[in-house]
C-alpha positions as CSV (number, residue, x, y, z in Angstrom):
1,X,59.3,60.2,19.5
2,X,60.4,57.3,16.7
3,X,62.3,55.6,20.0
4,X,59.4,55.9,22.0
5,X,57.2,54.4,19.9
6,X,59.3,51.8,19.3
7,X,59.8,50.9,22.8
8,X,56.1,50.6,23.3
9,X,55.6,48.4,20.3
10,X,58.6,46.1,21.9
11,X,56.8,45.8,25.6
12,X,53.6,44.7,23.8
13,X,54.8,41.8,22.4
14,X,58.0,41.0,24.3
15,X,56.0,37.7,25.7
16,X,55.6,36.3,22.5
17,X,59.3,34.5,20.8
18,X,60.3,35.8,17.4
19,X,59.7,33.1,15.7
20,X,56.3,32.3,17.4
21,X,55.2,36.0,15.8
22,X,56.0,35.0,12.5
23,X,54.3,31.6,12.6
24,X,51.1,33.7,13.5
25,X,51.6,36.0,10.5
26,X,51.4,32.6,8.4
27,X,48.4,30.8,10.4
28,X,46.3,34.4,9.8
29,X,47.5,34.5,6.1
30,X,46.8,30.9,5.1
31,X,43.4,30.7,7.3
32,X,41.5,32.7,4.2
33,X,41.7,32.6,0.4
34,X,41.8,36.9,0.7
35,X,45.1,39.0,0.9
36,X,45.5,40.8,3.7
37,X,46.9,44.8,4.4
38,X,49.4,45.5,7.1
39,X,46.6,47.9,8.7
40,X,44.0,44.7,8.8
41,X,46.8,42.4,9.6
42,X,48.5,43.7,12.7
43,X,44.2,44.5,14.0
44,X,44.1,40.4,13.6
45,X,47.1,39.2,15.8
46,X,46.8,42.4,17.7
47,X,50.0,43.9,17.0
48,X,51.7,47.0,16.3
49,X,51.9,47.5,12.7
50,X,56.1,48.2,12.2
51,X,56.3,45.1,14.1
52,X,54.3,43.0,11.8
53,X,55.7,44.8,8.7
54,X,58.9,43.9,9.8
55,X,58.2,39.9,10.3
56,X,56.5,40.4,6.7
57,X,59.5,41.7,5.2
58,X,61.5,38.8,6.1
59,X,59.2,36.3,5.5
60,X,58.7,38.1,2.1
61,X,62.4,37.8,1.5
62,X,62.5,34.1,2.3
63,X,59.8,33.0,0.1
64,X,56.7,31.8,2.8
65,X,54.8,35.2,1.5
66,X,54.0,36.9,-1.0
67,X,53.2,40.8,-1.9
68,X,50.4,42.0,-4.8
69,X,52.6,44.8,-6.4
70,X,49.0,46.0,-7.6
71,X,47.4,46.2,-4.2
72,X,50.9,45.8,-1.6
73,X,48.5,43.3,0.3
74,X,49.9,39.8,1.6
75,X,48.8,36.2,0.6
76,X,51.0,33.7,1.9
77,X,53.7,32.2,-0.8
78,X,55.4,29.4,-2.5
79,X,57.8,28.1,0.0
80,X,54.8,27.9,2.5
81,X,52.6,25.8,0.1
82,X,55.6,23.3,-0.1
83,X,55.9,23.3,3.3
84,X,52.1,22.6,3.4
85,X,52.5,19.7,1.0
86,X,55.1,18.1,3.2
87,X,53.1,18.6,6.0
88,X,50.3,16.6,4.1
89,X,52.7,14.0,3.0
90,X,53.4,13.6,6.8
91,X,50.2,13.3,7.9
92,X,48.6,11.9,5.1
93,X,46.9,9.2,7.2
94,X,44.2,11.4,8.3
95,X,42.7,11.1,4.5
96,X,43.6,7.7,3.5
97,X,42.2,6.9,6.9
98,X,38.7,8.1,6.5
99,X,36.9,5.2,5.3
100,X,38.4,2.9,8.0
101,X,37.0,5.6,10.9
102,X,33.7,6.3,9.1
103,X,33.7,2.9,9.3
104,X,34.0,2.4,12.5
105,X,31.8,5.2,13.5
106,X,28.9,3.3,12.2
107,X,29.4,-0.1,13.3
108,X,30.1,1.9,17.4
109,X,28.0,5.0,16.7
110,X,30.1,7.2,18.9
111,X,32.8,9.8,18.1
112,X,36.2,8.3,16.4
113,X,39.1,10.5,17.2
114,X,42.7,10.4,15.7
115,X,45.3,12.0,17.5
116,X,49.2,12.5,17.6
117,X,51.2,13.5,20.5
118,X,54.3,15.1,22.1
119,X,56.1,14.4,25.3
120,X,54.1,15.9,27.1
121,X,50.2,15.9,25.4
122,X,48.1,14.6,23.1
123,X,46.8,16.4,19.8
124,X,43.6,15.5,18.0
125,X,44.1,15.4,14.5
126,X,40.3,14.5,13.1
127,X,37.6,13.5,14.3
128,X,34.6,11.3,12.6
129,X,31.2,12.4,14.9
130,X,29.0,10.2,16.4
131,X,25.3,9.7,16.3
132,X,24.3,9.6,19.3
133,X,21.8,12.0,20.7
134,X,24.9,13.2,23.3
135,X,27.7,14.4,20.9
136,X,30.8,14.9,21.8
137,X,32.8,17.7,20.4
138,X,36.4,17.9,19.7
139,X,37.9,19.8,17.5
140,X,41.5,19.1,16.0
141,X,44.2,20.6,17.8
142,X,42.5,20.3,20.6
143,X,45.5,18.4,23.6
144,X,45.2,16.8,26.5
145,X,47.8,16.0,29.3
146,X,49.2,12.4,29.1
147,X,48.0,11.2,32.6
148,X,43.9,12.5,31.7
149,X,43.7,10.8,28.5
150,X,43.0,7.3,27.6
151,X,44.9,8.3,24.0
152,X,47.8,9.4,26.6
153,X,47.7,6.0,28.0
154,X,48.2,4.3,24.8
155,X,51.0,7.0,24.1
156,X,52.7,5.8,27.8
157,X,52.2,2.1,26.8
158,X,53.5,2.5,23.2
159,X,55.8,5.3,23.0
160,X,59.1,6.3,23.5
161,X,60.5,4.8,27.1
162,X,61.2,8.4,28.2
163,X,57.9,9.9,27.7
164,X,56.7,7.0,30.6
165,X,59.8,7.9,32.6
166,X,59.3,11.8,32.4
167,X,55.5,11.6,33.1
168,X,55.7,9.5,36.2
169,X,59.1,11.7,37.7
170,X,56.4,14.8,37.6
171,X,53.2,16.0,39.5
172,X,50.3,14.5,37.4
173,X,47.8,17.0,37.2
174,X,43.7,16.4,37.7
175,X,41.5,17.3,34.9
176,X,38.5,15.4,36.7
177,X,38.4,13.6,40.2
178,X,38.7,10.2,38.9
179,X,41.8,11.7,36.6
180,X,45.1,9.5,38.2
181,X,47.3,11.7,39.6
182,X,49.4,9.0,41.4
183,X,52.1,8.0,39.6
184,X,52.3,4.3,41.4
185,X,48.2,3.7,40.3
186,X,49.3,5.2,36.2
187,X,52.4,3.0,36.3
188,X,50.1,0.1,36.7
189,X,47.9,0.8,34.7
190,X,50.1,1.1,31.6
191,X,51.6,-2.2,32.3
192,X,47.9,-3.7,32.2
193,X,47.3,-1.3,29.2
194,X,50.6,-2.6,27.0
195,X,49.5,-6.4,28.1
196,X,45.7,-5.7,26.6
197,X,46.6,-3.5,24.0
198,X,44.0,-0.8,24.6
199,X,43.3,1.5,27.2
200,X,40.2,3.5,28.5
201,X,39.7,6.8,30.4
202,X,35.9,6.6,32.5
203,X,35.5,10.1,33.3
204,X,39.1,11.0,34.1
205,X,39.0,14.0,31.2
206,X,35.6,15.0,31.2
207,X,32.7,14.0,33.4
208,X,30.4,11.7,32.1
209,X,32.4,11.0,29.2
210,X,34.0,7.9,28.5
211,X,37.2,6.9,25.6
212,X,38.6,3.9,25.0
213,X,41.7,4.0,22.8
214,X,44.4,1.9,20.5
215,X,48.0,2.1,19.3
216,X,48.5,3.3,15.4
217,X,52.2,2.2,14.6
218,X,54.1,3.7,11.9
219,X,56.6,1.1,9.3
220,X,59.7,0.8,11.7
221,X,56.9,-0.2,14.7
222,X,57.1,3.1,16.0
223,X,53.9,4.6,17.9
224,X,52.6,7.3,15.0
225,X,49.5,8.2,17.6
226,X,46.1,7.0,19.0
227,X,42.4,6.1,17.4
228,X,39.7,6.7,19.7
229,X,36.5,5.8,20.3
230,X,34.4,8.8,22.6
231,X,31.2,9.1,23.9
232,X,28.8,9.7,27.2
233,X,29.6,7.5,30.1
234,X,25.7,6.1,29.2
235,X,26.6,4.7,26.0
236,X,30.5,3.7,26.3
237,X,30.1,2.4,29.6
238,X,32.9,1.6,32.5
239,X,33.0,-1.9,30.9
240,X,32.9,-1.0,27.0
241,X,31.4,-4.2,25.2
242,X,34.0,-6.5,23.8
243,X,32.6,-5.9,20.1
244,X,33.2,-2.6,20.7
245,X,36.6,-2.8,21.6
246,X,37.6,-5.3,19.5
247,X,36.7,-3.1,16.6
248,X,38.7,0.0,17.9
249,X,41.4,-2.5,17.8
250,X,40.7,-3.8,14.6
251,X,40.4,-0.4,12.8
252,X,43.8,1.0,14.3
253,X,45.6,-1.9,13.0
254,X,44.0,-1.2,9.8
255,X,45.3,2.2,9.8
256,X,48.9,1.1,10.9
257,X,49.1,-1.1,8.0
258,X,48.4,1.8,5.5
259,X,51.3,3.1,7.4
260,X,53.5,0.2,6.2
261,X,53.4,-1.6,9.6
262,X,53.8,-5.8,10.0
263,X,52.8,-7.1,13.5
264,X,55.4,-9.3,14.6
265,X,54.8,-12.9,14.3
266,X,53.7,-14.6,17.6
């Protein structure tokens, strides 16, 4: 009966990696200030209880959680919060950043976003909201593919050589109808994009929404991610207005030189 059981709990959560399991055991754990049972747990990430109990053990063992000997309920644990701080460290930016996107909230009025990325997508990281009477929600973690983007433009532009290479050798995917999906028409464009040094996106992610979007560079002039302005099509128009690029422009540089970046001399 034990064997059977365990087989069930197995097929349940066979499409989920080991290690993706435990990294949801943490997320659940750190998302509240309250400790959690196995019972209310495994109900959260709906999962058998042995299997969670197992994935707590270990990460018990190893430090990233801990266990109330008064109430045998889980709270995540020391070697987590220093991962956290590194994390912070890492992405520090985001908070020394906030007075240079409020900033430029204000002088724009529309949505400021800050965003990383990966090879293949971009992740929003914060986002200052407009004031426009159309607001545009994003939330961070929210990604979008490279080609749909105009933050995945700048990441084509700026980034690593093989993230351009990679993107054009695959089938680019339509978020929108005016997404580019022909590698030929995106390979232009990011030429034009790393000539002006800013990119925009008119309706190619969502309809009737418009982003225009700079490069933030990290000390050793590598890309770190994208700053964003976002807003309706009616207010960030086709043709944004040069003030309002230039101050996109001016406010990622900004940034990169909290980073420890130097533009190089002309």
């Amino acid at each position: 009966m034990e064997q059977e059981t365990e087989a069930a709990e197995t097929e349940i959560d066979t499409g989920l990696p080991t290690a993706v399991i435990s990294l949801r055991i943490l997320e659940t754990l750190a998302s509240t200030n309250d400790e959690y049972g196995i019972t209310s747990l495994a109900q959260s990430l709906g999962m058998p209880k042995a299997r969670v109990h197992r994935h707590l053990t270990a990460l018990k063992n190893y430090g990233y959680v801990t266990q109330n000997p008064s109430t045998n309920r889980y709270s995540v644990g020391w070697r987590l919060y220093l991962l956290g701080q590194n994390l912070v460290k890492r992405f520090q930016v985001v908070s020394l950043s906030t007075k240079i996107r409020e900033d430029l909230r204000d002088k724009v009025g529309q949505a400021v976003v800050i965003s990383t990325y990966t090879e293949d997508e971009v992740i929003v990281l914060n986002v200052v909201l407009g004031k426009n009477p159309l607001e545009i929600l994003l939330r961070p973690g929210a990604n979008f593919t490279l080609n749909s983007a105009a933050q995945g433009k700048i990441v084509l532009a700026f980034g690593p050589e093989s993230i351009l290479k990679q993107t054009l050798g695959r089938t680019l995917l339509p978020t929108t109808s005016h997404t580019i999906t022909d590698p030929d028409r995106l390979h232009a464009e990011i030429k034009q994009v790393r000539k002006q040094g800013w990119a925009d996106a008119p309706e190619e992610l969502f309809v009737g929404v418009n982003a225009i979007a700079a490069p933030i560079f990290m000390a050793d002039g590598t890309l770190f991610g994208t700053l964003a302005v976002t807003g309706s099509i009616h207010y960030l128009p086709v043709q944004p207005a040069t003030e309002t690029v230039s101050a996109l422009r001016e406010a990622a540089a900004k940034i990169s030189t909290i980073l420890g970046y130097t533009p190089p001399s002309a």
